[in-house]
C-alpha positions in Angstrom: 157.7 78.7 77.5 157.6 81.2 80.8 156.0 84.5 80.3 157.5 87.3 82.5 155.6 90.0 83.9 156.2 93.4 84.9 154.2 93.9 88.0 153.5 96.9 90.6 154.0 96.0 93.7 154.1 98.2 96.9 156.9 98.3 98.8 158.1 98.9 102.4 158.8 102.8 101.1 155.3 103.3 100.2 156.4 104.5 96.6 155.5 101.8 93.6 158.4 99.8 91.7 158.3 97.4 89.2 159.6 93.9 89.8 159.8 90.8 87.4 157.7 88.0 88.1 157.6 84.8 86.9 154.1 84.0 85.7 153.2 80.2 87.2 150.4 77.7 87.3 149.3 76.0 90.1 148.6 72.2 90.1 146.8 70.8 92.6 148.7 68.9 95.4 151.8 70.1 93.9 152.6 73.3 94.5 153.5 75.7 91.6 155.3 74.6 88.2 156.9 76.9 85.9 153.9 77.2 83.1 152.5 79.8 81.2 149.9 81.2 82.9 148.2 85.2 82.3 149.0 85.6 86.2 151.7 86.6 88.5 152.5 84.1 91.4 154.5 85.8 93.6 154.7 83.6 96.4 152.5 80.3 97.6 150.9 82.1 100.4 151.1 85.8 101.3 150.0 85.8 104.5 150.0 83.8 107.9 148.7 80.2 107.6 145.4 79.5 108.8 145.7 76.5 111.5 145.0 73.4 110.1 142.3 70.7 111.9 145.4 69.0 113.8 146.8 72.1 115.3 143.2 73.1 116.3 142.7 69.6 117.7 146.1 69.4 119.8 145.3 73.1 121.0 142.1 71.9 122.3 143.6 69.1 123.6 145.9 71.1 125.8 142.7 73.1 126.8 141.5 69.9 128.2 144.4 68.8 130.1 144.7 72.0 132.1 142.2 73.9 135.4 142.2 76.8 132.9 138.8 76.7 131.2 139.2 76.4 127.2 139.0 80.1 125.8 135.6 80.5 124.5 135.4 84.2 123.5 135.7 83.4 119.6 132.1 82.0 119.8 130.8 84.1 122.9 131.9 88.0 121.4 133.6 88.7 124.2 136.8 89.2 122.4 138.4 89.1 118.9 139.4 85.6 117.7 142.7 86.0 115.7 142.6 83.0 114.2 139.6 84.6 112.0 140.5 86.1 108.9 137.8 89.0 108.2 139.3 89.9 105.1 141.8 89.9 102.5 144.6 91.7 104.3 145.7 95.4 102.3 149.6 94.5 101.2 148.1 91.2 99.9 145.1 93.1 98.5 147.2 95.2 96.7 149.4 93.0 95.2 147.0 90.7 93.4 144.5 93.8 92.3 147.8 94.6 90.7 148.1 91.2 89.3 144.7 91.3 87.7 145.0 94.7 86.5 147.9 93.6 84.7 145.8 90.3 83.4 143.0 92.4 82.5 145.1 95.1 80.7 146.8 92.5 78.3 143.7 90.6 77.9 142.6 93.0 74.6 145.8 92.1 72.7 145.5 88.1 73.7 141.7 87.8 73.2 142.3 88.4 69.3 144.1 85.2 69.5 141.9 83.2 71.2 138.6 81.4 69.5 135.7 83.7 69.7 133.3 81.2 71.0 134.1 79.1 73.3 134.6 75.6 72.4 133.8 73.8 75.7 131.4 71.0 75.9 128.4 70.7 78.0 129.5 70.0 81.7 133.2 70.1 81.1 133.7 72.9 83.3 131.9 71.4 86.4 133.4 68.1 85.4 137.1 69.6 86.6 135.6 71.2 89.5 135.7 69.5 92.9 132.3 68.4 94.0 132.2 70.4 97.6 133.9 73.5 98.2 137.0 74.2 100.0 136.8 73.7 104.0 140.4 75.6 104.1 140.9 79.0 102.1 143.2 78.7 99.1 146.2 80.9 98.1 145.0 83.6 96.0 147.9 82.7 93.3 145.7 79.2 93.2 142.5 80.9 92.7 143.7 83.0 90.2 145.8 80.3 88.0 142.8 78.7 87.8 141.3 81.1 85.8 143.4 80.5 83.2 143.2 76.8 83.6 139.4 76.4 84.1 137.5 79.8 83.1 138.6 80.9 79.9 138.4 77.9 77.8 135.5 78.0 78.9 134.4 81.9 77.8 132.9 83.5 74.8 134.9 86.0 73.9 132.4 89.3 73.4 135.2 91.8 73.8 137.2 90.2 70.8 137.6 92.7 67.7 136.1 89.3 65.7 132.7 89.3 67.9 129.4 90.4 65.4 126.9 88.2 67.4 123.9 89.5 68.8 124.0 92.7 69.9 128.3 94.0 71.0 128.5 94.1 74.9 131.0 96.5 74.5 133.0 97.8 77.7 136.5 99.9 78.2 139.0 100.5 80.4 137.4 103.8 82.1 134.2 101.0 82.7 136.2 99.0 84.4 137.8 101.0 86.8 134.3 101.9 87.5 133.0 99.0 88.1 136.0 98.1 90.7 135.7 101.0 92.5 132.0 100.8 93.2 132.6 97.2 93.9 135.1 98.0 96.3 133.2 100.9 98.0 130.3 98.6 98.2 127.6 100.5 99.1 124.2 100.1 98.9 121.7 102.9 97.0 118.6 101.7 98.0 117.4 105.3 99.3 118.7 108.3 99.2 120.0 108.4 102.8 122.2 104.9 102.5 124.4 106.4 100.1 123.2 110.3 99.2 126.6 110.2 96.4 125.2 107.2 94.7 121.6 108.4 94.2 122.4 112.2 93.0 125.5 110.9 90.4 122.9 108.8 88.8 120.2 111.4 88.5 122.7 113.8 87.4 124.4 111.1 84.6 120.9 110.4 83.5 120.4 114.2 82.7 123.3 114.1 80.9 122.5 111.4 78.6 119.1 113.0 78.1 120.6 116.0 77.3 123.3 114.5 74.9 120.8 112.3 73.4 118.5 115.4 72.7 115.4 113.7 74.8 112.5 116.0 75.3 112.5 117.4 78.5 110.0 116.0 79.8 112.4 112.9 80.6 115.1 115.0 82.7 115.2 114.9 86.8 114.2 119.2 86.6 110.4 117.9 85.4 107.9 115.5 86.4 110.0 112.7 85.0 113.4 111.6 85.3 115.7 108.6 84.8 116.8 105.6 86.8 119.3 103.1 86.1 118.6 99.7 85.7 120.1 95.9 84.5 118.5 96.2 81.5 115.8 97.0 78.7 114.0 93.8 80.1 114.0 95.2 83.3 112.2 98.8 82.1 109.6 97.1 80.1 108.8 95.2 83.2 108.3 98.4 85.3 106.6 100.6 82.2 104.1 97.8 81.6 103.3 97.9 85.7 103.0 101.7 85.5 100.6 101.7 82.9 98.4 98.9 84.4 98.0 101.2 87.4 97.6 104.1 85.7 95.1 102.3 83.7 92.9 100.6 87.2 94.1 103.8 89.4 95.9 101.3 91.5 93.1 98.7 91.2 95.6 96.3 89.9 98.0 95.8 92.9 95.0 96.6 95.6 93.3 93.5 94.3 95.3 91.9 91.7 93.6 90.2 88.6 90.5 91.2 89.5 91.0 94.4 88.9 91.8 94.5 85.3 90.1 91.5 83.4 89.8 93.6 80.5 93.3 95.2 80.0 94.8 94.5 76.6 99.0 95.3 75.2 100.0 96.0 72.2 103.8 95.2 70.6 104.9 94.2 67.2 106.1 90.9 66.0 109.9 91.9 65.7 109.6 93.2 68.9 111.8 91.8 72.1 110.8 88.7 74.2 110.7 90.6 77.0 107.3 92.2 76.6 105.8 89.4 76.4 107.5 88.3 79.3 106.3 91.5 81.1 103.0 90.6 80.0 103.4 87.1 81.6 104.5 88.6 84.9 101.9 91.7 84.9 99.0 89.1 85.1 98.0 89.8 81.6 99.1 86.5 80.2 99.7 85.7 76.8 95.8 86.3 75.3 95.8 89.6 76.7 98.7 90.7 74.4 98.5 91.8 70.6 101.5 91.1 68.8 101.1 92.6 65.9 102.1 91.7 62.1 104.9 93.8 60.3 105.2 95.1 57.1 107.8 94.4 54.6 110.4 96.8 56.2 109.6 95.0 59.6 108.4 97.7 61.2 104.6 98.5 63.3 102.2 100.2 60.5 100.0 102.7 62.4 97.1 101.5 60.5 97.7 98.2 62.3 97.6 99.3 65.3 94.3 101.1 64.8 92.8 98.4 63.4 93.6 96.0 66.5 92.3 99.1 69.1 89.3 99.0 67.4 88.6 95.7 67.7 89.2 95.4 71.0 87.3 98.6 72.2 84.7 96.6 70.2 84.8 94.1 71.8 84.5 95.5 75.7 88.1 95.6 75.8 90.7 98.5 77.3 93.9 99.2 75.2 96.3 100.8 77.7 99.9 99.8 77.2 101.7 99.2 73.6 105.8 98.6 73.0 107.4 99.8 70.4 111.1 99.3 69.1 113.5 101.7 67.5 116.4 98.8 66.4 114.3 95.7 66.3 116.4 92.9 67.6 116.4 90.8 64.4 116.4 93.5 62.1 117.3 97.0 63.5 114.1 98.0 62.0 112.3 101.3 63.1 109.2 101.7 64.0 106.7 104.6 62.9 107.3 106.3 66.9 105.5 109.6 65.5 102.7 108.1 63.9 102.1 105.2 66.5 102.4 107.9 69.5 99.4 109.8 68.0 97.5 106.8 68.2 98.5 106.0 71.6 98.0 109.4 73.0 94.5 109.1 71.1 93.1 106.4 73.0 94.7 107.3 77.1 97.7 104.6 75.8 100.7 104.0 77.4 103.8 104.6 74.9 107.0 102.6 75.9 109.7 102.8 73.3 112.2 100.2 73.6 115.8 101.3 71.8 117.5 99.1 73.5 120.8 99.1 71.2 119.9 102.3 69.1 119.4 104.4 71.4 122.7 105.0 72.1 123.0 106.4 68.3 121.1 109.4 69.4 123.9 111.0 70.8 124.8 111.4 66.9 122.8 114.7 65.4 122.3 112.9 61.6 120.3 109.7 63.3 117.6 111.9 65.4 115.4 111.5 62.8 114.8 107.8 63.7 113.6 109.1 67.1 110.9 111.4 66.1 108.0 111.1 68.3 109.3 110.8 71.7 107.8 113.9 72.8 104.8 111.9 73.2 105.9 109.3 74.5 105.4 107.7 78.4 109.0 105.7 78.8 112.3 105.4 77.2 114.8 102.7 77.5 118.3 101.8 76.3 121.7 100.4 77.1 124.6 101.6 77.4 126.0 98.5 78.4 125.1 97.5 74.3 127.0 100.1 72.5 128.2 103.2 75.2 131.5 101.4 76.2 130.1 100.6 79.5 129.9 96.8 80.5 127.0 95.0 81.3 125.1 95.9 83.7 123.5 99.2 82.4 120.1 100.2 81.2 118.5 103.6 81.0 115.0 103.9 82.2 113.4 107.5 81.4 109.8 108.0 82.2 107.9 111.1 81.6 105.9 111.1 84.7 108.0 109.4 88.0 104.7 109.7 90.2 103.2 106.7 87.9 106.0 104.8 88.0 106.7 105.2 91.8 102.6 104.9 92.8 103.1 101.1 90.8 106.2 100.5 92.4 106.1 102.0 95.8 106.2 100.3 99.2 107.1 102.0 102.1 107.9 99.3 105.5 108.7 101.3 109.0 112.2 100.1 108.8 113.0 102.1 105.3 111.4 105.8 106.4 113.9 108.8 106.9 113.8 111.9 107.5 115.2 112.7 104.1 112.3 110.8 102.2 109.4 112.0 104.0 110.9 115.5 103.1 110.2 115.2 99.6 113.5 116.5 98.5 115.0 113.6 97.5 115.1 110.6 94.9 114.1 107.1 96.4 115.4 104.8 93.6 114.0 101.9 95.4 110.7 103.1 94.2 111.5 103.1 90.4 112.5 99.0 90.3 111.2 95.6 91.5 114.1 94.9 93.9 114.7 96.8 96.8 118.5 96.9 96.6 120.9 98.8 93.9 124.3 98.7 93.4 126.8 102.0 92.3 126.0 101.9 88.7 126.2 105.7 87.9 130.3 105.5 88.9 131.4 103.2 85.6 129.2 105.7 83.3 130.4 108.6 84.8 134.0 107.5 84.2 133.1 106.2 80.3 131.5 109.7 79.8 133.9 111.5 81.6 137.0 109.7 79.7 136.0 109.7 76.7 133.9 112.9 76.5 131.0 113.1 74.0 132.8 114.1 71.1 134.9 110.9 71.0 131.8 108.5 71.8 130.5 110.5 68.8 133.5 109.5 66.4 133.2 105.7 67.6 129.3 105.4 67.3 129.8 106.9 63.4 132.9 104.7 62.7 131.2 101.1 63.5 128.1 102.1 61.3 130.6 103.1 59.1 132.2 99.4 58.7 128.5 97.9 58.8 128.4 100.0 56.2 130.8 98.9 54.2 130.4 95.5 54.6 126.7 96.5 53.7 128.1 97.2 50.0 130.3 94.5 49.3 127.1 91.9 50.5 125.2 94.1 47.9 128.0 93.9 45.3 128.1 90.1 45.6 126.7 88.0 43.4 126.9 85.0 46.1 125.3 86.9 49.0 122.1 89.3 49.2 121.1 91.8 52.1 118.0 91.1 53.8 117.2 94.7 55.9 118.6 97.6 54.9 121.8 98.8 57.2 120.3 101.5 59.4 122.5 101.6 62.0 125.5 99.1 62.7 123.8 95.4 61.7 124.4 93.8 58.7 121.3 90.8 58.0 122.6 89.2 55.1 123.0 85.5 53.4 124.1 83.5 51.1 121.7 82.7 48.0 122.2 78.5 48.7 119.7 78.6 50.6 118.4 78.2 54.8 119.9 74.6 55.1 123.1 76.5 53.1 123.4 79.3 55.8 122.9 77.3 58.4 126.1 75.4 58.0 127.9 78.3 57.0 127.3 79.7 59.9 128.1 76.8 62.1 131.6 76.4 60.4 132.2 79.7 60.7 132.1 80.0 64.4 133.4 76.5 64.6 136.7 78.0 63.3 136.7 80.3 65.8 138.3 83.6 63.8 135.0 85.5 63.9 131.3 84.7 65.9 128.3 85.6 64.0 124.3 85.0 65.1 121.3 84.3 63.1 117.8 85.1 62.8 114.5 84.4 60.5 113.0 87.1 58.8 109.7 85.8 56.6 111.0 82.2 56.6 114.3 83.3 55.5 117.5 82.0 57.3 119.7 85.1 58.2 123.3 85.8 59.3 123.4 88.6 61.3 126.9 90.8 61.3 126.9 93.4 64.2 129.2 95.6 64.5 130.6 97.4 68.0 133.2 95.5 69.8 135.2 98.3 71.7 138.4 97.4 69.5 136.5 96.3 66.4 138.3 98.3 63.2 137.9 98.0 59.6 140.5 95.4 59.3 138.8 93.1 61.2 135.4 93.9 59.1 137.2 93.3 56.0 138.9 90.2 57.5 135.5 89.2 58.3 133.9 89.4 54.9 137.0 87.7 53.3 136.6 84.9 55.8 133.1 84.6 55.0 133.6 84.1 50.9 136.4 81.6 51.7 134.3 79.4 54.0 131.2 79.5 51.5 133.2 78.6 48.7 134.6 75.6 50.5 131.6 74.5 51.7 130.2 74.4 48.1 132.7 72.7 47.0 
């Protein structure tokens, strides 16, 4: 059935008016056909025809047969070639970012009808793909039919309301617009001086967030530290673990690599994220060179554990310098002592990272500071607002207490990258706080989210997804078929079915299979889990409860 659309289009007066389109798909080789499709074709081609090899070849041709020499200025610079399209021209522009703004805007209400996990197969995407790419441009209405015909079966759906995998990715519409505009504006933040707008929003965002999340302020831009934005949490450990290795050899370590620091030793837990041990990998330490740690029963780093393991390695010749610790394990959301292991740490000249990747964003919420006790003495901070802020992916917050470390690990300065503005000392280099050199625009998106929303509002959203974590918390515990497996400290529910591991596994395999809802699993003590996370943007109780009832139904079928 055709799907009509109402589209903005810009028109000859320069005001907006809405027009009726009929919404097409485009099959190769044949033109458009009438078929439901999430995108307005307007036309097959909005702009003049590029010439095709023929026309080129009988041009040249022509060239040949005359005493005028063949024009050769499109290869020599003399002159503009105007065969060469540079760009998408602005009325055709216009029209299709109002095409996919509409796309994007209905997507919220069509995603809750669409399977949450994708159910492609391996290779079935690049199997309909052609094997070389295009040698002419395509119409844009072709490009963007395909979405619908080739991407989207093809997606996992992590802004459906039914999505409780992993950790939510939320984003919103102020996010969006964010991200379009910076990707439009395209500029590059490298230093201060390529883009002064780009580098000052971000410090000033940062201080924001610090402020909102009640960080000590040691961690804001007005101190020795600051904030940077990066991808991700991975991303921070990375660069906190390379701090504290200089900091540890006073710059020994990149001076003469490995050498240098033969006796450094890292400390995490066992619930905490791959990525330190990655970070380890990458920092030269390797795998022997980092202690991860047992739990306890609640999941979480005892002190005494820690102490024990310095010990032993001071012992044994050995330099303790960096440990990782988690608030909002990624299994578990479990907490770790920060108060008690920062003591330590600060003890023995240790470097404290706290990763609260997905929690973090909870401390704009007064009740939850308690779980964040002990930052005051702590070295780095990291978390995502791209998990749980409404901001999409990519996002991380990187706070360190003291930027000079961070920048004298990180720091390379090449002729070609000095300015005036840098050697002044007035100004934030971000370069200097990451491994790449380049950055994109990322303080526009969560200056719109905060901006949009305002903090109150974020506030009221944070407290209503632990609230339905919550609740579906207490009808797990209420069940005589199901058991809780952590408690609910924030907006996870680890749960599962008394079968048994080879029980939940299935269950949870049917469950996605039927597309209504996605879950993820993990192992906690040789125990199988289902893991419910809560924090889609539109996630609201119904679809909790809808959840949970699911869930019953599809065990009790299973069983039989």
């Amino acid at each position: 059935m055709n799907q009509m659309l109402n589209l903005n289009t810009y028109g000859e007066s320069c005001k907006y008016k809405k027009v009726n389109i009929l919404m097409a798909r485009a099959n190769p080789g044949q033109g458009f056909s009438p078929t439901v499709s999430g995108f307005a074709i307007l036309e097959p081609r909005m702009s003049a025809p590029r010439p095709d090899a023929a026309a080129a070849a009988a041009t040249a041709a022509a060239a040949a047969d005359t005493d005028t020499p063949a024009d050769t200025s499109a290869s020599d610079g003399r002159q503009p070639d105007a065969t060469l399209r540079r760009d998408m021209p602005p009325e055709e522009f216009r029209r299709w970012g109002h095409a996919l703004v509409d796309w994007l805007a209905d997507y919220p209400a069509r995603v809750e009808n669409l399977p949450v996990q994708s159910r492609a197969q391996p290779g079935e995407l690049r199997a309909a793909l052609p094997a070389a790419a295009p040698e002419l441009g395509e119409d844009f209405a072709t490009i963007l039919a395909d979405v619908d015909r080739l991407i989207v079966p093809g997606l996992t759906h992590w802004q459906a309301p039914g999505f409780f995998a992993y950790f939510p990715a939320n984003t919103s519409g102020p996010s969006i617009l964010g991200e379009l505009l910076a990707a439009g504006l395209g500029v590059q933040g490298m230093l201060w001086a390529t883009s002064p707008a780009c580098t000052e929003l971000e410090t000033h965002v940062l201080d924001w967030l610090a402020t909102l999340s009640r960080l000590p302020p040691k961690f804001h831009s007005s101190g020795a530290g600051g904030g940077v934005l990066l991808d991700s949490a991975s991303s921070a450990t990375l660069c906190a673990l390379l701090a504290a290795r200089e900091r540890a050899t006073a710059g020994a370590g990149n001076r003469l690599g490995a050498p240098a620091h033969p006796t450094l030793v890292a400390y995490t837990s066992d619930q905490a994220h791959s990525s330190v041990r990655k970070a380890a990998r990458i920092a030269g330490l390797g795998d022997a060179r980092l202690r991860v740690l047992p739990t306890d029963a609640a999941f979480t780093l005892p002190a005494v554990t820690l102490q024990r393991a310095i010990e032993a390695d001071l012992a044994a010749g050995l330099q303790p310098f960096f440990c990782s610790v988690t608030i909002g394990t990624t299994s578990s959301m479990a907490v770790d002592p920060v108060a008690e292991l920062a003591t330590l740490c600060l003890a023995h000249g240790i470097w404290l990272h706290v990763d609260a990747a997905m929690a973090g964003n909870i401390a704009l919420c007064e009740e939850f500071q308690p779980h964040f006790a002990g930052l005051a003495q702590a070295d780095s901070y990291t978390f995502n607002p791209h998990k749980w802020l409404f901001t999409n992916f990519d996002c991380n917050c990187f706070y360190v207490a003291d930027r000079a470390a961070l920048t004298g690990a990180l720091g390379i300065l090449p002729e070609y990258l000095r300015t005036q503005a840098s050697s002044s000392g007035a100004v934030i280099d971000y370069r200097d706080w990451q491994v790449p050199l380049g950055r994109r625009f990322r303080a526009l998106k969560l200056w719109f989210v905060l901006r949009w929303y305002g903090a109150q509002q974020l506030r009221a959203l944070l407290r209503d997804h632990v609230a339905m974590a919550r609740w579906f918390g207490a009808q797990v515990q209420a069940s005589d078929q199901f058991e809780l497996l952590a408690p609910v400290h924030f907006s996870l529910v680890c749960f599962r079915h008394r079968a048994g591991n080879a029980f939940n596994a299935r269950l949870l395999a049917q469950l996605n299979a039927d597309g209504q809802i996605y879950l993820s699993h993990t192992v906690l003590n040789d125990v199988y889990v289902l893991r419910l996370a809560v924090g889609a943007t539109r996630t609201e109780p119904r679809h909790v409860e809808a959840a949970w009832t699911t869930i019953q139904a599809t065990a009790a079928r299973l069983q039989g």
